[in-house]
DRENSELUM-603639 format. One record per residue (C-alpha): x, y, z. Coordinates in steps of 0.2 Angstrom, whole numbers. Each point is the difference from the previous one (the first is absolute). Layout:
<filums>
FILUM    east   north      up
FILUM       X       Y       Z
...
</filums>
This chain:
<filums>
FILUM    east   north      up
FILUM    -129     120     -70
FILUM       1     -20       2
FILUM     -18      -6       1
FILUM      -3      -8      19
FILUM      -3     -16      -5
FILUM      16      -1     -11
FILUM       8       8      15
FILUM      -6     -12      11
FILUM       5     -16     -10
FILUM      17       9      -2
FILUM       4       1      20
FILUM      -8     -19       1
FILUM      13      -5     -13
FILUM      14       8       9
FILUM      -5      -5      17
FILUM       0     -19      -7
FILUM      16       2      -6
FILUM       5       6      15
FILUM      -8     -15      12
FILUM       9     -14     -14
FILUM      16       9      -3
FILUM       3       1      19
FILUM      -9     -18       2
FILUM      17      -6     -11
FILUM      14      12      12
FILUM      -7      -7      14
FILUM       4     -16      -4
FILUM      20       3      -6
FILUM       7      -4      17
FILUM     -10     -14       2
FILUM       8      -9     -19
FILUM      15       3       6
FILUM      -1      -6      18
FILUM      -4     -15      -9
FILUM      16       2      -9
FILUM      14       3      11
FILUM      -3     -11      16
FILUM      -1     -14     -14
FILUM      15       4     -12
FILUM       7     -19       2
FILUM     -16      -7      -1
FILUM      -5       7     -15
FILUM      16       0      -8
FILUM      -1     -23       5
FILUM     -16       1     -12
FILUM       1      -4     -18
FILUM      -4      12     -13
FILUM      -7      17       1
FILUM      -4       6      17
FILUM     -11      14      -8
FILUM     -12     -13      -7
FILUM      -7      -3      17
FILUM       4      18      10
FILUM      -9      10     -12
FILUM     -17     -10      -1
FILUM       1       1      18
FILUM       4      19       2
FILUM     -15       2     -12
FILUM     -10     -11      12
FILUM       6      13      12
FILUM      -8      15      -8
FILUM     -16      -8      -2
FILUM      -1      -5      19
FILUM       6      17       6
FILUM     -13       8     -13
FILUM     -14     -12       6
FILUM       2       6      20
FILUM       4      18      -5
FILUM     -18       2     -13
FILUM     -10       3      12
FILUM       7      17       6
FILUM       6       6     -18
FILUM     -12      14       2
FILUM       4       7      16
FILUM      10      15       1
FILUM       9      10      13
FILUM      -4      16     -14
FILUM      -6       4     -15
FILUM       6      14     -10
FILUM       9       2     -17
FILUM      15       9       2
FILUM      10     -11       7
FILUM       2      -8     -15
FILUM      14      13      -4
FILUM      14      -6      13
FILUM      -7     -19      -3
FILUM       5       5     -18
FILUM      16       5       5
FILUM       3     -14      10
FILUM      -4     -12     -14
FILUM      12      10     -11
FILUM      15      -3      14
FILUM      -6     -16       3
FILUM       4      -4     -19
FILUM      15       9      -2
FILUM       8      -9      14
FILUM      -5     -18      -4
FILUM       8       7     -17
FILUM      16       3       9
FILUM       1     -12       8
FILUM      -2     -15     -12
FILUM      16       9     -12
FILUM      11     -11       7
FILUM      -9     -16       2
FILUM      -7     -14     -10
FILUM     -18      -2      -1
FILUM       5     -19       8
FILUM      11       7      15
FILUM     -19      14       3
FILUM      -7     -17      -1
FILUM      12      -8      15
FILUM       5     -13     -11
FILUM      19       1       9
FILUM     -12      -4      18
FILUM      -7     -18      -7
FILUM      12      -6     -15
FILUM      15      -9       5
FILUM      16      14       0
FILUM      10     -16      -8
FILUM     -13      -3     -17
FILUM      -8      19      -1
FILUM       8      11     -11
FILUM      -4      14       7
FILUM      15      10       8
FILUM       2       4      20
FILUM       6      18       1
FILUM      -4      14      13
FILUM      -8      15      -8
FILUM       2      16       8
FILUM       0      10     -14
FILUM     -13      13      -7
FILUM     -14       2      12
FILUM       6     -14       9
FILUM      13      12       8
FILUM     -14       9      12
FILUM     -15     -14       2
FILUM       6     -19       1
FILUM     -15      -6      -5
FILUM      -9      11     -14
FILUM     -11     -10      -6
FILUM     -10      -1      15
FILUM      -1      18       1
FILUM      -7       1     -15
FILUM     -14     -11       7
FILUM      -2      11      14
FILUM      -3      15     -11
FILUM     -16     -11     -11
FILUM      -7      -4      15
FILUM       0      17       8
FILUM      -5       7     -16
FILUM     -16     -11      -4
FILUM      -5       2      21
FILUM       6      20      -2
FILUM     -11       1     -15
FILUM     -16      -8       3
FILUM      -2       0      20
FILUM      -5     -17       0
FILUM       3      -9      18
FILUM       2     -16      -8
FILUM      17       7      -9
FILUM       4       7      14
FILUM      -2     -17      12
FILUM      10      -8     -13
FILUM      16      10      -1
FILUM       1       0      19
FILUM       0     -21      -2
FILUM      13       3     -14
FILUM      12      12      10
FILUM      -2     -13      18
FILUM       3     -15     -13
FILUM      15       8     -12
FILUM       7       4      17
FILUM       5     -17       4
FILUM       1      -3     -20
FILUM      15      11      -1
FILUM       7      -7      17
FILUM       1     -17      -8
FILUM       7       7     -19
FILUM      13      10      11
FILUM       5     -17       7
FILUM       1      -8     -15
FILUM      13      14      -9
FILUM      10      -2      13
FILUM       1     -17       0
FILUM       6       2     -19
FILUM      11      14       2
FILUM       5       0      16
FILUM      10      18       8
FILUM      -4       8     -16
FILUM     -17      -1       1
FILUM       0       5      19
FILUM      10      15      -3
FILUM     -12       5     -13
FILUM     -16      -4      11
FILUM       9      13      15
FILUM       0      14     -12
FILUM     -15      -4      -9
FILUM     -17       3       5
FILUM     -12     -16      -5
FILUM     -16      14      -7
FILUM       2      16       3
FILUM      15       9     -10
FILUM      15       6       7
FILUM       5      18      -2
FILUM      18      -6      -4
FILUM       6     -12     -12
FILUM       8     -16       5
FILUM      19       1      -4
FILUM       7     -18       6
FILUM      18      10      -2
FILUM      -2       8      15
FILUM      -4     -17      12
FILUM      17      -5      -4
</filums>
């Protein structure tokens, strides 16, 4: 038997993490809206955009922690077994942000392609519909969906559950504009691919770009 105190600090702990973890989701749409609609404007500055968009996506999470504080205690319910499909969704969560980055450099996760000049980066342009990229165009974002269910799954924390409403409305129009800017890059290619792909939710059936031709 685990002591009620230490029980207690244990379900505080994991209901902080909780509240911080979905604190930093929530606020992935909002860097990259500040990414895409300014591509050429951060691609006209010299040096490293990152030095001034990561300071100011930090500055984010503390402004989104600071308004959300007050209701980090208040819960829609309170028991402990849902703690067994959060885990699982945690696990999938993982598991498809490791499948996801196989094909990819830590630079093109980054967006680095999006705000460094296609003439002076080195980073190559190529459509990737390979792996799990064949049933979800964008995996990575699914992945983000799964933490963030999982931490508001798990404690029952309204908070969590506010703020992964704000990230789904904000990704919404996130992956609208990221959708514009692949096919601006890779033209029909990436159009056929975005008809037979769904943008979050896997498909049932692989994409097979042979068959659109």
């Amino acid at each position: 038997m685990i002591p009620l105190a230490t029980d207690s600090c244990i379900m505080l702990l994991l209901h902080t993490i909780a509240w911080l973890a979905c604190v930093v989701y929530s606020t992935v749409p909002a860097f990259w809206l500040m990414v895409h609609p300014f591509a050429d404007f951060w691609r006209a500055r010299k040096g490293n955009p990152y030095k001034l968009l990561v300071p100011i996506w930090i500055a984010m999470w503390i402004a989104v922690g600071l308004l959300t504080a007050p209701f980090r205690h208040e819960h829609l319910y309170s028991t402990r077994w849902t703690w067994l499909p959060a885990a699982v969704l945690l696990v999938a969560g993982i598991s498809i942000y490791r499948r996801a980055g196989a094909r990819f450099t830590w630079s093109q996760l980054g967006g680095l392609p999006e705000i460094c000049d296609p003439q002076t980066t080195q980073h190559p342009q190529r459509l990737v519909t390979e792996g799990i990229r064949k049933r979800v165009r964008h995996p990575i974002y699914l992945g983000h969906l799964c933490e963030m269910l999982a931490w508001s799954l798990g404690s029952g924390l309204i908070v969590c559950y506010g703020l992964t409403v704000l990230a789904i409305v904000t990704g919404a129009g996130m992956i609208r504009m990221e959708d514009a800017e692949l096919e601006k890059r890779f033209g029909d290619d990436y159009r056929s691919y975005k008809a037979s792909v769904p943008a979050i939710f896997p498909s049932a059936t692989p994409y097979n770009p042979v068959k659109l031709h």
